[in-house]
Structures are given as C-alpha cells and as structure tokens.
N, C-alpha and C positions, 0 to 999 in steps of 0.2 A: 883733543889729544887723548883725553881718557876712552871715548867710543872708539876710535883708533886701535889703542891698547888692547881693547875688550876684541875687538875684530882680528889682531894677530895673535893673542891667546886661543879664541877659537877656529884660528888655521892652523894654528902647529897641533893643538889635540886632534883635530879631525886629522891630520897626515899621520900623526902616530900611533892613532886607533889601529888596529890591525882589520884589512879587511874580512868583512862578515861575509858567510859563505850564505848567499839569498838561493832560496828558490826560482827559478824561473817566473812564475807566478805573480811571486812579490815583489820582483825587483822589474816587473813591467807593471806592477799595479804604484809603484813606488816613484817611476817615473811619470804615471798618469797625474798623480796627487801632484809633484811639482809643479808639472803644466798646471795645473788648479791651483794651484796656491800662488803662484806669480801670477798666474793673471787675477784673483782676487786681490791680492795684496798691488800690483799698480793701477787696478783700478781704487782701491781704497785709497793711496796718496796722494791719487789726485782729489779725491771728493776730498780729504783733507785740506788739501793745499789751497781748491777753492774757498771754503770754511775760513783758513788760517787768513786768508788775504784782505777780506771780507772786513774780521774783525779788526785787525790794525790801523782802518781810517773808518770806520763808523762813528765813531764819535765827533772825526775832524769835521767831516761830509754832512753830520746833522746841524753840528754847529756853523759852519758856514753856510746854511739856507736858515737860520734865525729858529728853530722850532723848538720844539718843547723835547725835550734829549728823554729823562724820566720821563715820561710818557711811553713814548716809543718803547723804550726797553721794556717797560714793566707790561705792557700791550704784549710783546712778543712771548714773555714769561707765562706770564695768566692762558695767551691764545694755546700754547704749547702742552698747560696744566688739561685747557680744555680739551682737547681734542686725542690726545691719550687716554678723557675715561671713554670710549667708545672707538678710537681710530684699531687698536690690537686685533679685533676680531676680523675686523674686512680685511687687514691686512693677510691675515691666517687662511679667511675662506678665498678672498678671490687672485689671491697669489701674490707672491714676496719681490717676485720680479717685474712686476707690474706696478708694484708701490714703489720700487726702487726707480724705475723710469718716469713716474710721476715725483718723486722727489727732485730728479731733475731738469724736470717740466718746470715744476716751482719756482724751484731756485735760478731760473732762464728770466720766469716771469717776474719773479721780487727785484733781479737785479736791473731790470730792465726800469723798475718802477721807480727805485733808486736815482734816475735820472732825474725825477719831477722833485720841485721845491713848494709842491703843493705836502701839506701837514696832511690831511685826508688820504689823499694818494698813500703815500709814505705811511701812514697808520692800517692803512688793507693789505699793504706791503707785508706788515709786524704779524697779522693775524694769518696771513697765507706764512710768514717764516713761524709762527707758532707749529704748520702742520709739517712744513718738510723737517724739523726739528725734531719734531717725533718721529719722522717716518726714518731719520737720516739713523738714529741710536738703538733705530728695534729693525726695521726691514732689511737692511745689509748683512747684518749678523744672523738673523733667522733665517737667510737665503742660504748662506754660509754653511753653518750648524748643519741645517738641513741637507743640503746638497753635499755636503762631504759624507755623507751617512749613507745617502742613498746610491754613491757612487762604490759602498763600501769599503771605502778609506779605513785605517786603524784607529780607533778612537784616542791613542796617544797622540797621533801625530796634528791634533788639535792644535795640542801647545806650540807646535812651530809658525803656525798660522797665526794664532792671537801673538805670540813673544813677535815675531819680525814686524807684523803691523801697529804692534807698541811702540819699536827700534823707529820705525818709517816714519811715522806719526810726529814723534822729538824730532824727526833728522827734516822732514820738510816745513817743520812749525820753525825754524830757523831760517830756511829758505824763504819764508813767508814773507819776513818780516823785510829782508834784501830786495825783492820782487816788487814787492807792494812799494818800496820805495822809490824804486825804479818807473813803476807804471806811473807814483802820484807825482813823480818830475818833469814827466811826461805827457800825461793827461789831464793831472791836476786829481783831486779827494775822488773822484770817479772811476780813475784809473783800474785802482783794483779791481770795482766792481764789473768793469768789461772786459775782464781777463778772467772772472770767475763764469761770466754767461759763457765765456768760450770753453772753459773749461767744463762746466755741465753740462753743458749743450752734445762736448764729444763724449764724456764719460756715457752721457742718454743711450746716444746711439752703438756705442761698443756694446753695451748689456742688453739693450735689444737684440743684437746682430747674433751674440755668441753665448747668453747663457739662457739656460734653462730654465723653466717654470717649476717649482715646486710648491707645492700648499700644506696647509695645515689640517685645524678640523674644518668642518666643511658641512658638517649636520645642523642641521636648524638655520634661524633667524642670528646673521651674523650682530645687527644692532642689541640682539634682545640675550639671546641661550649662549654666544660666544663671550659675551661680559661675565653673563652669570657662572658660567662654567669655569671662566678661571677664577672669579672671586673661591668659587668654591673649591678649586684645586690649592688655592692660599690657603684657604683655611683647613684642609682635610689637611696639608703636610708642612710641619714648622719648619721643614729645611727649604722649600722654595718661599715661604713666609721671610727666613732668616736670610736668603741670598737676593730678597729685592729689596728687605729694608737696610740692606748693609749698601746697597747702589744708589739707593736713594737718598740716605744720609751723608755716605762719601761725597759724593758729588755734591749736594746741598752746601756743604760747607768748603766744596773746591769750589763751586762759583761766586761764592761771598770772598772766598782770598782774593779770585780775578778780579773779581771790584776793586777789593782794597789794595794789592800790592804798590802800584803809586802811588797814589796821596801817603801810601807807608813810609817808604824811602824818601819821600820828600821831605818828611817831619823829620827822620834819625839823620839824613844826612847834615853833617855837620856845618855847611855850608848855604845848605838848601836846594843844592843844586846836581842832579843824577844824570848820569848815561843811561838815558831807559831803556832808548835801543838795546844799547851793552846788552844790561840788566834782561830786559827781556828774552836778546837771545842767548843769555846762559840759563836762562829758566827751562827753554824750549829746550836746551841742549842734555841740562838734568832728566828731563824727562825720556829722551830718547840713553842717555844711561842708565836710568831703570829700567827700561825692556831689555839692556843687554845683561843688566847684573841678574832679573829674572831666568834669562836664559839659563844663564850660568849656575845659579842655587835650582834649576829644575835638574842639574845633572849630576848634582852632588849624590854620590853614595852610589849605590844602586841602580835604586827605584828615585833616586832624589825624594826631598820633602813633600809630603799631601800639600795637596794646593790651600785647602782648610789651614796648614801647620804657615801656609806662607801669609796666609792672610792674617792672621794672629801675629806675627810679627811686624809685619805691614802697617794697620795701624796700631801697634802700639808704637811706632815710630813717629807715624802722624799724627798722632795725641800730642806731645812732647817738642814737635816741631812747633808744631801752631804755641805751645803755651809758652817756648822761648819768648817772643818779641811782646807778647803780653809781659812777661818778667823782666825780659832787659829786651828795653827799649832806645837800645844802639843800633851803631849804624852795622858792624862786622854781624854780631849774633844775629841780628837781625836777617841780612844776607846770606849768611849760611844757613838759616832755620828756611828762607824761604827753597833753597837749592835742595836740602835734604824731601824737601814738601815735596818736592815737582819731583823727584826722584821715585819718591812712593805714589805718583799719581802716573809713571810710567810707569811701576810692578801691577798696579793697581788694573791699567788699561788691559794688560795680558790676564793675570788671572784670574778679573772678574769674568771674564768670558768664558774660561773653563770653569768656572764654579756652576753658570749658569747653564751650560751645557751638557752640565752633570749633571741636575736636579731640575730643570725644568724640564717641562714635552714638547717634542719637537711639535706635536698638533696643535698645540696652545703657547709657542713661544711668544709669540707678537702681541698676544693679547696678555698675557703674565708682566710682559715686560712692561707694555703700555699701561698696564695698572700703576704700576710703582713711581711713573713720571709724575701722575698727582701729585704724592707727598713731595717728591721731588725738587717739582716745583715751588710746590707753599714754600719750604726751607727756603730756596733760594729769594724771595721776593721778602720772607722774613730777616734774615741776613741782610738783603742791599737795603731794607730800612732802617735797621738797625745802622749799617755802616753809616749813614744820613746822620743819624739821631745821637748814638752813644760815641763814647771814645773809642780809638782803636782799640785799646787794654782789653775793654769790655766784650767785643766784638771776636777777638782773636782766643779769648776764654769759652766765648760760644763756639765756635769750630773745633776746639778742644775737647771741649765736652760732648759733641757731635761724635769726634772719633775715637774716645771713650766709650760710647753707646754703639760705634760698629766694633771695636773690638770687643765687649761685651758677647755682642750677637755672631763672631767670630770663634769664640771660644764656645759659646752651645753649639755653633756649626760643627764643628770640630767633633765636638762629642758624640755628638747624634749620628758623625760618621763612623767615630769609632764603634760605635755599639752597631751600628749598621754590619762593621765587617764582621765582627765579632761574631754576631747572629749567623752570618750567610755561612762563616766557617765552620762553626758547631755543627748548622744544618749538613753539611756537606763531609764533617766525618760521622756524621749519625748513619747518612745515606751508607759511608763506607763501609760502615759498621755490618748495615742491614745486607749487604750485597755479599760480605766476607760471611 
C-alpha cells in the first residue's frame, strides 16, 4: 500500500509539472536513454529474481541431501573474497559485456550442479558462485555506468536508473519468495533452482543479442598493472578510498543481519513462533520503499540533497536501527528496527551507485570495485561467525558500529565534496575575473 501511495504521489506531480519546452535534440536523445534504461532495468530484475529465488530454498535443498550447510556457505564467501582480488581488471580489459554473459554461463552451470547430492559436486558449485558473485555486483553496473556515458546520456539522469532498479529490486524480491513457493510445490527444493537456469540462460542470450561491448583500461598486463593501478588510484584519492570502504562495510554488516533475522524473531517472539514468509516479504517490501522515498528526497528543493548529504543520513539511521533489538530485545521494536534497516538498504542500493559513478573511472571501475569485495568479504564471514558464537545483543552492537564507521566515512565524504566545489568555483570566478 505504501509503494502504491509513493506511485500515485509521483503521477499527479509529473501531471502537474508544467510541460518543459525541450529542444529537438534532447528530447530525441531523452527518448533514446528510455529505450536504455528499460531495457537495463528488465534485464536487471530478472538477474534479480533469479538471485532472489535461488536463495529462498538453499538452505532447505542442502539440508535435505544431508551435507555440511556451513561449509558451503562459507566456501562461497572466501571463493567470492578470492577472486575479486584479481577478477576487476579482466573484467575492465577484455570487456563488461562479456563478463556479463559469463556470469550467466555460471549461474546455468552452478544451477545445473545444484541437482547432484554429491558434497564435492556441490562445493565446485560454491567456488564457481564465489566468481559469478563477483562478477554479478561489479560487471552489470560498469557496463551500465559506462555505456550511458558513451551513449552521451546526462549525467543526472543516472539517478533514474539506480532509484527504479532499487524500486524493481524490493518489488521482485517479494515476488521471489511467492514463485519459489510455487516451483518447490511443484518440483520439490529444486524447483527454484530450474527456473533460475531458465532465467539466466534467456537473460545470457538477450545481452549477447542487443548490447554493446564497452571496456575499460586496457594497457598492460590485465593479472599484474590492472590490480596495481587501481590499488594506486585508492590510495592517490580518499574519496574513492572513502566510497569502497563505505560499500564494503554497509554490506558487511547487511549480510550478518541476512544471517541473523530468523533465528532473531524466533527468540523475541513471544510464542516462538513467526510468519517468516510474512516477515520476510515486508522486509523485501521495505526495501523497494526506500528506492521510492530515494526517489522522492532526490527532488526535493531544487537541485535536491548531494547524494554525499543522503548518505549521511542514511546510515545514521542504520546505526540506530541495528542498536534497537540489541537494546530492546522484543518482539514490536525489534520488527520495526528490522523494516527501517531494509528501508535504508533500498536508499542505500540507489545511491551507492551514483556515489560510485562520481568518483570512480570509468577505465578502472571493475577493478576499484572488485578490490573492496576482499574486505567485504572478511566482514561478512566475521559476522556469520560471530552470529555462531556470541549472543545476538553482541552481534547486532557489531553492525552498529559497522555503520557508525560508514557514517563517519560519510561525513569526510561530504566534506572533501564540498571543498571540491568550493575550489572549482573560486577557480572559475578567478577565470572571470581574468577574462573581465
């Protein structure tokens, strides 16, 4: 009801906008970017939707062949850590659309592997989903990025792209979960898994058929000078230093929540006893109501708020979430702390993408981004150990202080922009100065 709401708030402004008087030009270059952006955006819901479906019974599907569950997961983690500190650069030199079609080579082949109740099988499965994992959170959006640049698109109109593939994102992670029930009534804990070959399999072939090859840098030894070179572009500039360790930490302590939210509700509920389903899909549902309330605070005023000024709010929200159910550890606060979380990991999906496509280079996007999946990683396998080991309290205090440390790195982001403008405008009445 609420993304509803948010969808007929933004029909009646767009009707009551007065229309803009376009140039010829721009309002055939305006229609170009549409066509581009719907077809990115439903090819992205679906590689979503395979993703979403996927995870819903893995856990049922490992435990009904007897195997080692831990294992698996943490195989898939570590393989994922691995193959990010070197996967960025080949993606960058030998092309994004190419990695993108091998992502769904992958995921054809893991699902397919998914059938055997061999543990071996099934753990080459985990190290082959370690590399489409990487390839799924850095080659789609580098293709993206890239290819709306070179098509000469506006660079605002980014945000319509990352904000509706946030909205898409919550709205088929809901769908997911009805689907997947459907197939495993039908097929049984496999079910999903041979709806998502079918889904990757056509996704493959649509992005071969109709988009474009774009690349990166492309000088040197992609194993050797493409690592090195972006290490070094991390460290020559603290604002892409400051916008992969804010991805890296965000996420780190979102996928310790995905661990715990059940075994969560299960302890506060007063009974012991949850609608996960429910639960789950108002989580997904929060999430696709953060891409729309993004939407909405990017139109405020003007120019709306710097994305740096949203990120700042952002997590200090998710700070404060996470530390509820460590403090009160009911059933209600508990519930709403988790629906506000997943709300700030939809604002989060959109405007991490324009932060990064501010400050990173298009010739080294793949490799900048695939550096930051290392720490990433570690977080995350530190988290689902800890979830093991300490008490929740404990656990939801570390996430906490996780996004303490990105809104920290939020707020020099911020800064280092502002002085950024600050600079280029002095320079630029000096010029006037000199010209007058």
């Amino acid at each position: 009801m609420v993304i509803l709401a948010f969808g007929f708030i933004s029909l009646n402004r767009s009707s009551s906008e007065p229309a803009k008087k376009e140039k010829k030009e721009d309002a055939e270059l305006r229609q170009k970017f549409n066509a581009f952006k719907l077809n990115y955006f439903l090819l992205y819901v679906v590689l979503m939707l395979s993703d979403w479906v996927q995870g819903t019974n893995m856990y049922t599907l490992y435990q009904g062949y007897g195997v080692d569950i831990g294992t698996l997961f943490l195989t898939g983690f570590g393989a994922s850590g691995v193959f990010s500190l070197f996967l960025g650069p080949f993606i960058d030199q030998y092309g994004r659309k190419k990695a993108c079609i091998l992502y769904c080579v992958g995921e054809v082949v893991i699902n397919i592997m998914e059938h055997s109740h061999d543990f071996h099988i099934l753990l080459i499965g985990r190290v082959i989903g370690g590399l489409t994992t990487a390839l799924l959170f850095t080659a789609f959006e580098s293709w993206m990025v890239s290819s709306h640049r070179e098509k000469g698109f506006k660079e605002e109109w980014l945000a319509e792209t990352f904000s509706m593939c946030s909205v898409g994102n919550g709205v088929v992670a809901i769908l997911a979960g009805l689907i997947s029930q459907v197939m495993a009534d039908w097929m049984g804990d496999i079910g999903p898994f041979r709806l998502a070959v079918a889904l990757s399999f056509g996704v493959g072939v649509v992005i071969a058929a109709t988009w474009e090859e774009n690349y990166g840098d492309q000088s040197g030894d992609a194993s050797t000078t493409g690592g090195i070179a972006a290490v070094r572009s991390i460290v020559a500039k603290p604002e892409i230093f400051l916008v992969g360790a804010i991805q890296a930490i965000f996420q780190g302590a979102m996928f310790t929540f995905v661990f715990m939210w059940v075994p969560v509700m299960f302890s506060v509920a007063p009974n012991g006893q949850v609608p996960t389903g429910l639960v789950y899909a108002s989580l997904m549902a929060a999430i696709a109501i953060g891409g729309c309330i993004l939407s909405h605070i990017q139109k405020l005023g003007d120019a709306g708020p710097s994305d740096e000024t949203i990120g700042v709010g952002l997590f200090a929200v998710a700070a404060v979430s996470m530390a509820v159910p460590a403090l009160y550890p009911t059933l209600y606060p508990t519930l709403f702390a988790f629906l506000v979380f997943e709300a700030c990991v939809g604002v989060y999906d959109g405007v991490s993408g324009l932060t990064r496509s501010k400050y990173i280079p298009d010739n080294q996007m793949g490799a900048i981004m695939n550096v930051f999946r290392v720490p990433l990683n570690i977080l995350v396998v530190v988290g689902t150990k800890m979830e093991s080991t300490f008490p929740h309290s404990t656990v939801f205090l570390y996430c906490a202080v996780c996004h303490v440390l990105t809104l920290l790195a939020a707020i020099w982001l911020r800064s280092l922009s502002a002085t950024s403008v600050a600079t280029k405008q002095r320079g630029k009445k000096a010029s006037e100065k000199k010209k007058a």
